[in-house]
C-alpha positions in Angstrom: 0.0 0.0 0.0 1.1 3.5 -0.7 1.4 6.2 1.6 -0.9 9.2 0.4 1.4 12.0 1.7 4.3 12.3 -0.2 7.5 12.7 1.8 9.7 15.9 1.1 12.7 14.4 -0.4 14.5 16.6 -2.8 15.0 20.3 -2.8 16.0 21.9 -6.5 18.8 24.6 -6.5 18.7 27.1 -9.1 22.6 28.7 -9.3 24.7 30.9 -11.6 27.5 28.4 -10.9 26.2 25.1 -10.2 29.7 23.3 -9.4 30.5 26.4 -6.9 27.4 25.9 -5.1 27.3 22.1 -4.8 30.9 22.4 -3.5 29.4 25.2 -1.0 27.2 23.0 0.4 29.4 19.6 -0.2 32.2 21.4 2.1 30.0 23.4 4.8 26.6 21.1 5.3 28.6 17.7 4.7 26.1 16.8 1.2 28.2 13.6 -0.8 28.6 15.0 -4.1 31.2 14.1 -7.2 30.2 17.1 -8.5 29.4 15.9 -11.6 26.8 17.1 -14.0 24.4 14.2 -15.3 21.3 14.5 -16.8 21.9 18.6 -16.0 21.7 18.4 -12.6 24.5 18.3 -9.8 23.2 15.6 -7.1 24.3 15.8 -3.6 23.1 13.5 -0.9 22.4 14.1 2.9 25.1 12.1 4.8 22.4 12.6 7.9 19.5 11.2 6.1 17.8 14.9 5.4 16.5 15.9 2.2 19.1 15.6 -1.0 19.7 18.5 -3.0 19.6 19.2 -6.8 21.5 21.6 -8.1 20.5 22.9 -11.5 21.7 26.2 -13.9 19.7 28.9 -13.2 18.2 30.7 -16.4 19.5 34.1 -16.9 16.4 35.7 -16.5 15.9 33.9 -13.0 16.4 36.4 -10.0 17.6 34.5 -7.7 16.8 34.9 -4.1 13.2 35.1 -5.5 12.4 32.0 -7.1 15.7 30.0 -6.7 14.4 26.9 -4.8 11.8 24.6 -6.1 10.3 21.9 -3.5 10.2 18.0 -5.3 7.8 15.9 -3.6 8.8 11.8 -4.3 4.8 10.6 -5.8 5.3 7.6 -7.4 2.0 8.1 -9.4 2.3 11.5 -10.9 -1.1 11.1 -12.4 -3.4 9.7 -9.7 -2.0 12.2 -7.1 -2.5 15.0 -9.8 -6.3 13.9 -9.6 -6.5 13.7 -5.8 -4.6 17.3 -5.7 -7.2 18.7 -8.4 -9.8 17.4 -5.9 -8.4 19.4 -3.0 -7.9 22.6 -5.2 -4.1 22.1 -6.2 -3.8 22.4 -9.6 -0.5 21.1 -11.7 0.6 21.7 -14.6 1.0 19.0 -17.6 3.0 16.2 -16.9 6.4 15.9 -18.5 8.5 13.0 -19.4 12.2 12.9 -18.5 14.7 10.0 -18.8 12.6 7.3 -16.8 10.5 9.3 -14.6 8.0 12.4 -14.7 7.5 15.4 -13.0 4.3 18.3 -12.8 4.6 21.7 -11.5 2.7 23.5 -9.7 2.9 26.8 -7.2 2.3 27.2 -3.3 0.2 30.1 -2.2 2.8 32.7 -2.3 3.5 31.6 -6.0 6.7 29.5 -4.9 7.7 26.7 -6.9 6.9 22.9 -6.2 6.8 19.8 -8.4 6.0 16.1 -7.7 8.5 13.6 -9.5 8.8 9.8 -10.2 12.9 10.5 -9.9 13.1 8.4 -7.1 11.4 5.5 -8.4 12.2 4.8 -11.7 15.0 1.8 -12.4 18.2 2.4 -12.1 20.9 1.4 -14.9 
C-alpha cells in the first residue's frame, strides 16, 4: 500500500555556478557530491539522512533569491495524485517526461515553486 502523503525528499537549487554551489554545500553542510553534472543536474546527498539537493543552472532571467528553490515531492503516481490534488484545489501543470520518470509543476500560495516527481522510483541502470 502506498502512503498518500508524499514525503519531502528533494529540494532543487537554481545557481549561476552550479559546481561552486554544490561544493558550498558539499564542504559546509557535509552533502556527498562528485560534482558531476548528469542528466543537467548536480546531485548531492544528505550524509544525515535529510532531504538531498539538486542543483541545476539557473536561467538568466531567474532572479535568484526570489524564485531559486523549487520543493520536489517523491509521488510515485504522478497522475493519480494530480487527480486527488485537483480534488483538494491544487492544480498542476502538464505532466512531462524525463529520462525514466516524470514530474508536474505546480505553485504554493505565495507563488513559490513545487513539483511532484517519479525521480526516485524509476529503475536504475
Amino acid at each position: 500500500m502506498t502512503s498518500t502523503t508524499p514525503p519531502l525528499h528533494t529540494i532543487l537549487l537554481y545557481a549561476r555556478d552550479m559546481r561552486a554551489t554544490a561544493a558550498f554545500y558539499r564542504t559546509h553542510f557535509g552533502f556527498e557530491s562528485t560534482l558531476e553534472i548528469v542528466e543537467g543536474l548536480i546531485e548531492l546527498r544528505s550524509t544525515s539522512g535529510g532531504a538531498h539537493l539538486l542543483i541545476h543552472q539557473a536561467a538568466k532571467s531567474v532572479k535568484l533569491g526570489q524564485v531559486g528553490v523549487k520543493l520536489m515531492f517523491d509521488v510515485e503516481d504522478i497522475e493519480g495524485f494530480k487527480q486527488r490534488s485537483a480534488a483538494n484545489g491544487l492544480a498542476f501543470g502538464p505532466t512531462h517526461a524525463a529520462n525514466g520518470y516524470a514530474f508536474a509543476n505546480a505553485k504554493d500560495p505565495d507563488g513559490n515553486s513545487v513539483a511532484i516527481s517519479s525521480r526516485a522510483f524509476r529503475a536504475e541502470g
